[in-house]
C-alpha positions in Angstrom: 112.0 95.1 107.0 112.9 97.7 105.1 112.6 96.4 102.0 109.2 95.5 102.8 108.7 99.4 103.4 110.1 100.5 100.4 108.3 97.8 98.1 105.1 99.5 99.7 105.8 103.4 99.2 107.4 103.3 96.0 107.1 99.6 94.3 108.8 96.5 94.0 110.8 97.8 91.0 112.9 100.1 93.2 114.2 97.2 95.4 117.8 96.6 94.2 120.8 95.6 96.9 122.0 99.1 96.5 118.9 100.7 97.7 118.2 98.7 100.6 121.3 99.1 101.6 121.1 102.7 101.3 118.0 102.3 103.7 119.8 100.2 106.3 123.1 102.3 106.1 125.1 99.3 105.3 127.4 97.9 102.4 125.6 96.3 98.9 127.6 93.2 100.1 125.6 92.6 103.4 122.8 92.3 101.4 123.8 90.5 99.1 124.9 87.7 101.4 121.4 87.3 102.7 119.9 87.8 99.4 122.5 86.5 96.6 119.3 87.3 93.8 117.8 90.5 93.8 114.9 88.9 93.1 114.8 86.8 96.6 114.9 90.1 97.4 111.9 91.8 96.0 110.1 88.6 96.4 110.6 88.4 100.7 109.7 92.4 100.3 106.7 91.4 99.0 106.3 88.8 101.1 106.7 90.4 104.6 104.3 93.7 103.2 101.5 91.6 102.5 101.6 89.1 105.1 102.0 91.5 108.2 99.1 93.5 106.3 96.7 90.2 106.4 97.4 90.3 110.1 96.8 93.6 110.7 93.5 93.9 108.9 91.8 90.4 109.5 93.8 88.7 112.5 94.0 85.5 113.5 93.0 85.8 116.7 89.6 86.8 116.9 88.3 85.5 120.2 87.4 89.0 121.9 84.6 90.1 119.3 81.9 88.4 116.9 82.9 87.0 113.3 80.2 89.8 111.9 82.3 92.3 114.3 85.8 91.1 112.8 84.3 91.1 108.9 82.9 94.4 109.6 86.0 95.6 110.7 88.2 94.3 107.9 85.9 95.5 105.2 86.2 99.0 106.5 90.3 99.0 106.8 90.8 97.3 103.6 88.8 99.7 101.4 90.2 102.6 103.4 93.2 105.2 102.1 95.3 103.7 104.6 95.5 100.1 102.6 95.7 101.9 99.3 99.4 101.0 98.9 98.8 97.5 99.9 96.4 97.4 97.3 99.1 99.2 94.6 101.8 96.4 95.7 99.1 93.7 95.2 98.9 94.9 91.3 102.7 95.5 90.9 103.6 92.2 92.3 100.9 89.9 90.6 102.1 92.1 87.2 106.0 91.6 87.8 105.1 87.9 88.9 105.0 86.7 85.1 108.6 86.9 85.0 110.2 86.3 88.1 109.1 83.0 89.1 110.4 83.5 93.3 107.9 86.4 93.0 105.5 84.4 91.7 105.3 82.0 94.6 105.3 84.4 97.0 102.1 85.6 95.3 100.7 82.4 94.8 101.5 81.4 99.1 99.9 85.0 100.0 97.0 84.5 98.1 96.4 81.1 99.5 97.3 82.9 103.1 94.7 85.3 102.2 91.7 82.9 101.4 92.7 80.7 104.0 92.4 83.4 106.3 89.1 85.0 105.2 87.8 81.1 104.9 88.0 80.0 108.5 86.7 83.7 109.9 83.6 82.3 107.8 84.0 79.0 109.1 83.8 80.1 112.4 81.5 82.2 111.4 79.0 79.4 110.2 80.3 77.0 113.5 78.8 80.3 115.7 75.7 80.6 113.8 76.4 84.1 112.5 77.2 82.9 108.8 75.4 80.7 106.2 76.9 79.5 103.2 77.3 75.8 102.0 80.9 76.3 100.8 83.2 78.5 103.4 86.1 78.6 100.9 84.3 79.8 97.9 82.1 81.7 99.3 85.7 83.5 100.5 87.2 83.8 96.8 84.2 85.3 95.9 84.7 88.2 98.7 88.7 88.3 97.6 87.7 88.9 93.8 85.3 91.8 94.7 87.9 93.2 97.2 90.9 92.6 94.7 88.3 94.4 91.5 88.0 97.2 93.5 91.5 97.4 94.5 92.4 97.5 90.8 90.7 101.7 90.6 93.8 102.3 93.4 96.1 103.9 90.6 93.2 105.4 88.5 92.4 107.6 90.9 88.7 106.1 90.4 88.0 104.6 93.6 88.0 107.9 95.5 85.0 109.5 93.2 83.3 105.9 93.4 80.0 106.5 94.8 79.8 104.8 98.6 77.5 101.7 96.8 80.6 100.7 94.7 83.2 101.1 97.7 80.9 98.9 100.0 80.4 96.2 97.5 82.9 94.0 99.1 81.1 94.2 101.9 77.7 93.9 100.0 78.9 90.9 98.6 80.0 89.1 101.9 76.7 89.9 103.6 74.4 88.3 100.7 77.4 85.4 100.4 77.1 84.5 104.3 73.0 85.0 104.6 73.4 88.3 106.6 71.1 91.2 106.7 72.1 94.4 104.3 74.5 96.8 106.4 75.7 94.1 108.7 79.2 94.2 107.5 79.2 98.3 106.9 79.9 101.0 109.4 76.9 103.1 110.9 77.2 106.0 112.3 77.1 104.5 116.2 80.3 102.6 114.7 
């Protein structure tokens, strides 16, 4: 969608019905029949961003390789430069969410998307015998709150003089939160 694409390379604020119609070479009015509120708008932007980015980086079908295999795989993408605008639209949305209440459940639905999706990799996870942890779902917030505080140095510029011990601590959390050995959930060089 490209509202979806612009809310990711240049912010949620620059989604009016002008400028996605601009994008799809139409009239305002086309939009605006879909989306009488701008703010439907900028919240199904928002929507459609993050929710084709959770299945990109930590799908739900995860039958050809090992739960450690899958987390291992999403800790490296997520923390990568090629997330970094997911990561910005994260903090614009959850900042403009205070006032626009269809933007705040759209946050509120990907965040529960989110956990819910991280939760049953580790559920699967403990089911297989990889994973310990008594409590799947909080041992999943836990992992989201390191992941979301270090998505927070995106627009400071911080995260890319961070040394590699702060950039792996998402996945330094999730191996001591699910029982696993250090460097289980971090790329080698074999990887």
């Amino acid at each position: 969608m490209a509202a979806a694409r612009v809310a990711l390379a240049e912010g949620l604020e620059c989604i009016t019905l002008r400028r996605i119609a601009e994008e799809l070479d139409v009239r305002p009015g086309l939009i605006s029949h879909y989306f009488p509120a701008v703010d439907d708008l900028v919240a199904e932007a928002y929507g459609t961003a993050a929710g084709s980015e959770l299945d990109e980086l930590l799908p739900a079908d995860r039958a050809d390789a090992t739960c450690t295999r899958h987390l291992a795989r999403f800790f490296a993408l997520a923390v990568g430069e090629a997330f970094d605008d997911l990561s910005r639209l994260w903090l614009n949305a959850r900042h403009l969410s205070r006032y626009r209440p269809a933007l705040r459940a759209r946050v509120t639905a990907q965040e529960a998307a989110w956990r819910d999706r991280l939760e049953g990799h580790i559920r699967d996870g403990v089911a297989r015998g990889e994973f310990r942890t008594d409590d799947p779902m909080v041992t999943a917030m836990r992992i989201l709150v390191v992941l979301d505080g270090l998505g927070a140095l995106v627009n400071s510029g911080d995260a890319l003089d961070s040394p590699p011990e702060v950039l792996c601590l998402p996945a330094i959390t999730a191996e001591r939160e699910l029982g696993l050995e250090p460097g289980a959930l971090r790329p080698t060089t074999s990887d």
